[in-house]
Every structure is written in C-alpha cells, then in structure tokens.
C-alpha positions, 0 to 999 in steps of 0.5 A: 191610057184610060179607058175614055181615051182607048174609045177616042184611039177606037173613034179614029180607027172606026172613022178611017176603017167603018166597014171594019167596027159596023154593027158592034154593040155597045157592050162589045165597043166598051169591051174593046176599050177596055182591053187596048186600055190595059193593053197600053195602061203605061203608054201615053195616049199621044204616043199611042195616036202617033202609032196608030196614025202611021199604021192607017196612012200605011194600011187598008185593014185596022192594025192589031194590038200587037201592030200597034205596039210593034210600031211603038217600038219602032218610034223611038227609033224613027224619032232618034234617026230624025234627031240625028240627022237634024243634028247633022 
C-alpha cells in the first residue's frame, strides 16, 4: 500500500468514525499515513479495504493496526470456507 492509498483506507475510516480523526492536523493526517503505509507496504490496498470494511460493519470504535492485520489473517480463511462449501 502507497502512501496516496493509506490516506483513502484513512478517508474511509474518518467517514464511518469522525468524532474519532476531529481535530487532526495535517501533519498529524500524513504521519497516520505513513505508518499504515509501512504497516502494510506488502498488502494490496484492495485487501487492505475488505478488512477494514468488515471490522466497521462489526465495530463503534475505528480498528487498530494490529485488528486490521488480525482480520486480514482471518480472510484467507473466511475466503477458503466460502470456496469450499461453493464447492459443495
């Protein structure tokens, strides 16, 4: 993931929790960016939105990197269970 799309992952995050990035500075926005940039320099930032998406449809507070990178671990399952029983 690039840096121009850890701000739009950090656009959609602000848009389903505002009360949460309120009052951030610019400086403070870009530093955000960068560290879920590196955080998940090696991850497609497709991948990276479906995890981000399922942890907001199942939480009130914005996830943490750490959640975030938990759930990805979880997609490849969830995606191998759905193939599987498509399979069925």
């Amino acid at each position: 993931m690039t840096d121009k799309e850890a701000v739009q992952i950090l656009a959609i995050l602000k848009a389903a929790y505002p009360n949460s990035y309120k009052g951030m500075s610019k400086d403070e926005a870009r530093a955000t960016a960068t560290v879920w940039a590196v955080q998940f320099a090696d991850i497609p930032v497709q991948v990276v939105s479906i995890a981000v998406n399922k942890l907001i449809s199942s939480s009130p507070f914005p996830p943490a990197i750490c959640e975030v990178k938990t759930k990805l671990g979880s997609l490849y399952w969830e995606a191998k269970e759905m193939l599987d029983s498509d399979m069925r």
